[in-house]
N, C-alpha and C positions, 0 to 999 in steps of 0.2 A: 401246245408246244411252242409256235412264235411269241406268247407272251413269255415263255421261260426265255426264250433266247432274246428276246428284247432287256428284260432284267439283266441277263447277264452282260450284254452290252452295255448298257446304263452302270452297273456295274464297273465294267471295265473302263469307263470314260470318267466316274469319279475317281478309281485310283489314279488314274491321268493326271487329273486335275490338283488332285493333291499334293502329286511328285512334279507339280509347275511351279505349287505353291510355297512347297518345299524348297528348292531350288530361288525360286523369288528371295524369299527368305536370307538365305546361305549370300546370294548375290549382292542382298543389303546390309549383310552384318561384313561386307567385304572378305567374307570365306570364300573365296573365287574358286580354289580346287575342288573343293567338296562343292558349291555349287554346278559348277562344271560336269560334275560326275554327278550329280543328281538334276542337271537338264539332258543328259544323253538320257540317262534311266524314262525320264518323262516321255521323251521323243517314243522309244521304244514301247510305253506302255499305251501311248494314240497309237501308234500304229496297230496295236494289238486289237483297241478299243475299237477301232477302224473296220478292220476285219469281221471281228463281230457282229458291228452292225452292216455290213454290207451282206453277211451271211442271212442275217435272221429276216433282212428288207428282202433279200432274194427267196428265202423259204416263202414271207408271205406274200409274196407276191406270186408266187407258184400255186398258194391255194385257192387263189382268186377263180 
Protein backbone atom coordinates (compact mmCIF):
# COMPACT_ATOMS: atom_id res chain seq x y z
CA UNK A 1 0.00 0.00 0.00
CA UNK A 2 2.80 2.88 0.67
CA UNK A 3 4.42 2.06 -2.40
CA UNK A 4 0.93 2.61 -4.31
CA UNK A 5 0.79 5.87 -2.33
CA UNK A 6 4.22 6.95 -3.07
CA UNK A 7 3.57 6.41 -6.92
CA UNK A 8 0.72 8.41 -6.62
CA UNK A 9 2.56 11.17 -4.99
CA UNK A 10 5.53 10.97 -7.54
CA UNK A 11 2.76 11.24 -9.63
CA UNK A 12 1.31 14.15 -8.40
CA UNK A 13 4.52 16.19 -8.23
CA UNK A 14 5.32 15.42 -12.13
CA UNK A 15 1.89 17.00 -13.10
CA UNK A 16 3.31 19.84 -10.83
CA UNK A 17 6.06 20.04 -12.70
CA UNK A 18 4.84 20.27 -15.85
CA UNK A 19 2.20 22.97 -15.26
CA UNK A 20 5.68 25.06 -14.01
CA UNK A 21 6.89 24.05 -17.20
CA UNK A 22 3.99 25.07 -18.88
CA UNK A 23 3.64 28.31 -17.34
CA UNK A 24 7.64 28.94 -17.81
CA UNK A 25 6.85 28.57 -21.34
CA UNK A 26 3.62 31.10 -21.69
CA UNK A 27 5.96 33.50 -19.45
CA UNK A 28 8.68 33.34 -22.24
CA UNK A 29 6.49 33.60 -25.30
CA UNK A 30 5.29 36.91 -23.33
CA UNK A 31 1.75 35.23 -22.87
CA UNK A 32 1.51 36.81 -19.36
CA UNK A 33 -2.41 36.00 -18.83
CA UNK A 34 -2.38 32.62 -19.76
CA UNK A 35 0.87 32.25 -18.10
CA UNK A 36 -0.46 33.77 -15.02
CA UNK A 37 -3.45 31.36 -15.02
CA UNK A 38 -1.20 28.50 -15.66
CA UNK A 39 1.46 29.34 -12.56
CA UNK A 40 -1.65 29.58 -10.08
CA UNK A 41 -2.88 25.99 -11.58
CA UNK A 42 1.04 24.84 -10.75
CA UNK A 43 0.85 26.33 -7.30
CA UNK A 44 -2.25 24.33 -6.70
CA UNK A 45 -1.17 21.23 -8.13
CA UNK A 46 2.23 21.19 -5.29
CA UNK A 47 0.11 21.77 -2.98
CA UNK A 48 -1.77 18.67 -3.87
CA UNK A 49 1.49 16.84 -4.57
CA UNK A 50 2.49 18.00 -1.20
CA UNK A 51 -0.32 16.44 0.67
CA UNK A 52 0.19 13.26 -0.91
CA UNK A 53 3.39 12.87 0.12
CA UNK A 54 3.15 13.98 3.45
CA UNK A 55 0.25 11.39 3.68
CA UNK A 56 1.96 8.14 2.22
CA UNK A 57 5.52 9.38 4.45
CA UNK A 58 3.05 9.51 7.48
CA UNK A 59 1.36 5.97 6.41
CA UNK A 60 4.92 4.61 6.34
CA UNK A 61 6.01 5.69 8.92
CA UNK A 62 3.10 4.22 11.03
CA UNK A 63 4.18 0.75 9.68
CA UNK A 64 7.51 0.85 11.02
Amino acid sequence: MPKDMHQNAADHHEQAAKAHRTAAQQHGSNDHVSGKQQSAQAVDKSKVAHEHSTQANNKSQQQK
